[in-house]
Each structure stands twice: as structure tokens, then as C-alpha cells.
N, C-alpha and C positions, 0 to 999 in steps of 0.2 A: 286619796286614791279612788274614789266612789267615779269620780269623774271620767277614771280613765277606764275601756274597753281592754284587757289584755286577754291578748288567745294565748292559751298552753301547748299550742299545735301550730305547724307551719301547713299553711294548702298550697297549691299550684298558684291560686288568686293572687296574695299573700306574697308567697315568692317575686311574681313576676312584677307585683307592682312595687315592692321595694324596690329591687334590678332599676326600676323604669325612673323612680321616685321617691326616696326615703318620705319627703315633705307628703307628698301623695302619701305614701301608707301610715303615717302619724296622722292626718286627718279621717282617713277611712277605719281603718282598725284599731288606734287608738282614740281618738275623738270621736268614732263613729257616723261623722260624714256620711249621708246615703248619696249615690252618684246611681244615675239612673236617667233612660232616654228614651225614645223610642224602639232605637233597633236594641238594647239590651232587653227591653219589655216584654216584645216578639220573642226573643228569642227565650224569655223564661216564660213566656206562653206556652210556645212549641215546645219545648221540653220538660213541662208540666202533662201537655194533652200524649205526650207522650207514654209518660210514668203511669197516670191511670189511667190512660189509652177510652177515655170519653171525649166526645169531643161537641164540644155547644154553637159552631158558627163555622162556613166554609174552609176556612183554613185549617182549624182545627181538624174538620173531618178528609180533607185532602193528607194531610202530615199521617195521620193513621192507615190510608190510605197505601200511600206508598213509601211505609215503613214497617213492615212487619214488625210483629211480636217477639220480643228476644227473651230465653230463659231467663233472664236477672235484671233488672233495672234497676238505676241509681244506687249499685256496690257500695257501701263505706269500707273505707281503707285508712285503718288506723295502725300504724307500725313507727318503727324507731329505726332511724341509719346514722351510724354514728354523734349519738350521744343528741340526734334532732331528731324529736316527734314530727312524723307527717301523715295527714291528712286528708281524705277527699272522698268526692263522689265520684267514681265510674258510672257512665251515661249507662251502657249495656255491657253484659260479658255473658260469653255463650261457650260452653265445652263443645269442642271438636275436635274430627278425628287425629291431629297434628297436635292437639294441647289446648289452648286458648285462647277466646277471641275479644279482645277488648274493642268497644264501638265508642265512639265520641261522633256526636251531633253538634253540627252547626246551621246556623241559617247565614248567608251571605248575598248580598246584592253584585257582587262582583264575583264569587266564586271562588276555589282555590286551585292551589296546583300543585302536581307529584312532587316537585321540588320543597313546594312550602309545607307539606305532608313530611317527606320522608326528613324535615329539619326539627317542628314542631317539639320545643322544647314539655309541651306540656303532654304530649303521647309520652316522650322519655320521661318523665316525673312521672305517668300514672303507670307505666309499663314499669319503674324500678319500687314503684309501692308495693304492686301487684306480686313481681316476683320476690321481694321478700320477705311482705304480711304471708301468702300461702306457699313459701320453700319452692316455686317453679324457675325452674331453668330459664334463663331470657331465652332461648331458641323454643324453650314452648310457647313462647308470648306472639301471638298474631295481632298489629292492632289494624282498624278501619276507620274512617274519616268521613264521614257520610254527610256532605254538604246539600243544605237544602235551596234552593236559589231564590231568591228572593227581589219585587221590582215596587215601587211605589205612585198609589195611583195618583190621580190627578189632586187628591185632598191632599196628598202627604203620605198618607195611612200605607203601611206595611202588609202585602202579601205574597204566601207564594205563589210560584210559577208551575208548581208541580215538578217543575226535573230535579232530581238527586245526582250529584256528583258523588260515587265512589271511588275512593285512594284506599290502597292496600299498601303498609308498610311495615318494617319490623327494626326491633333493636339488638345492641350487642352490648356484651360488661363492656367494651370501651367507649359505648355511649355514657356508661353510668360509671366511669371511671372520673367522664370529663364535668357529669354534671353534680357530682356527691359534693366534690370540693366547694362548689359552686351555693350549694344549700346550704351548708357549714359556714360558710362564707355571710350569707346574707342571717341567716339562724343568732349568728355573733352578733352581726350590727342593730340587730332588732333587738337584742340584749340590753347593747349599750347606749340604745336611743330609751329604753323606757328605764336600767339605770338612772341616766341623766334626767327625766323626766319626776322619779320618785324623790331626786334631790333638790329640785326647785321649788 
């Protein structure tokens, strides 16, 4: 067993790359497989110079820039929904006067859209952590999507552009009606994959 990596908690990561690829998450989080590129690099740059908001090189200091300071950075969210431990970092959460405001940071070369926002399976995974590690009603949960845009110069090399795409959207228990089963679902199969794996 020394060999294998097992998590006692499911994240958003985790989830979505089972869904995507069992084979994929046998290598990543059980083999421990590091997958890593450029644009994931940038983007754990930027949301590093984020967290402790220093920043050592243009980008850096543009992302601080025009992103203000939010009450809370990087939230852990450790709760249990039906009989699965889940997991995660929230980017930002800020109290307002409606309730709650969950932020999630991205960096994109292409950008996103209200559509691909208000679907965003993983706003629903950290908006159903959120409201039921702290007892908040989903109508108090505000989340935002703060896309950073991003072009690449003539080397390659990744920077921003300075414009923020903000998306405002919200959830309902029938979002987290559709997605609990869903978690349960993949929660089982990770089960039975390291099951099978302890018996080889």
C-alpha cells in the first residue's frame, strides 16, 4: 500500500476528473502522476500572488491591481453530504448585505460566458460545501466568477491583458438535488477502484 496516494476526502478536482476519466484519476491521485503546463502554472501563479497579495514581476503586480482585497482568501471547506467527505479551497468569500459572496478566479485566453457561469458544475460543488459546512440557506449564497484574460507573447510566455470579465450567478437546492447523487456516485466508484487495487 505505500505505493498508493489515497485521499480520505473528495474535492471539486477529484470529482471532476473521475466524471472525465477514472484511468486519469488512478494516475493522478492514486499514482500520483503530476500533470502540469503552462497555462495551469500562470494560473497557480496568479492565484498564489493573490492569497498573499505581494507581487514580484508585472503580472503579478497588474492581478493585485485590479483585484481588490477580499475579506477571506483561500476558505477550507471540510463537510460531509451524505455519507461523502468533501473538500476544498474557496478562492474568496466576503459577508454582504444579502448573505454571501463566494469569488472564484480564473485566468483564460479565450474568456468565459454567463452561460458557461451560471452551468459551472464547480460554483455548485463549492456553493453546496459552503452552505452546508456553515447551516446558510442557498438563497444566501451569491457566487462571482472573475475571469482574468489572458494572451501569449511572441516566446510563448503567458500574460495578462489587464481586463476582468465579471459573471454574477446563484444557486437553488435543485441544483444540489441534481448534483449530490452525482458525488455519491463517483464517491462509490473511487471506492471500488482502490478496493480492486488493494487486492492485486
Amino acid at each position: 500500500m505505500n505505493q498508493f496516494h489515497i485521499k480520505d476526502y473528495l474535492s471539486y478536482s477529484q470529482f471532476t476528473t473521475f466524471l472525465r476519466s477514472p484511468e486519469s484519476y488512478r494516475k493522478i491521485y492514486i499514482f500520483d502522476y503530476k500533470f502540469r503546463n503552462k497555462y495551469t502554472d500562470f494560473g497557480s501563479k496568479i492565484h498564489e500572488v493573490l492569497e498573499l497579495r505581494e507581487a514580484k514581476d508585472e503580472d503579478e503586480k497588474l492581478a493585485l491591481k485590479i483585484l481588490p482585497k477580499t475579506q477571506e482568501r483561500e476558505v477550507e471547506i471540510l463537510t460531509k453530504i451524505r455519507n461523502v467527505p468533501l473538500f476544498g479551497k474557496i478562492d474568496a468569500v466576503n459577508q454582504v448585505k444579502d448573505g454571501w459572496l463566494i469569488k472564484e478566479y480564473k485566468t483564460s485566453k479565450n474568456g468565459w460566458s454567463q452561460g458557461k457561469v451560471n452551468s459551472s458544475m464547480q460554483l455548485t460543488f463549492y456553493a453546496l460545501m459552503f452552505s452546508r459546512a456553515k447551516g446558510i440557506p442557498v438563497d444566501k449564497i451569491n457566487l462571482e466568477l472573475d475571469c482574468l484574460k489572458t494572451f501569449e507573447d511572441i516566446d510563448g510566455s503567458l500574460h495578462l491583458t489587464g481586463e476582468v470579465q465579471k459573471f454574477k450567478t446563484k444557486r437553488t437546492e435543485e441544483d444540489f438535488k441534481v448534483l449530490i447523487p452525482e458525488i455519491q456516485r463517483v464517491w462509490a466508484g473511487i471506492g471500488k477502484m482502490i478496493n480492486e487495487l488493494i487486492k492485486i
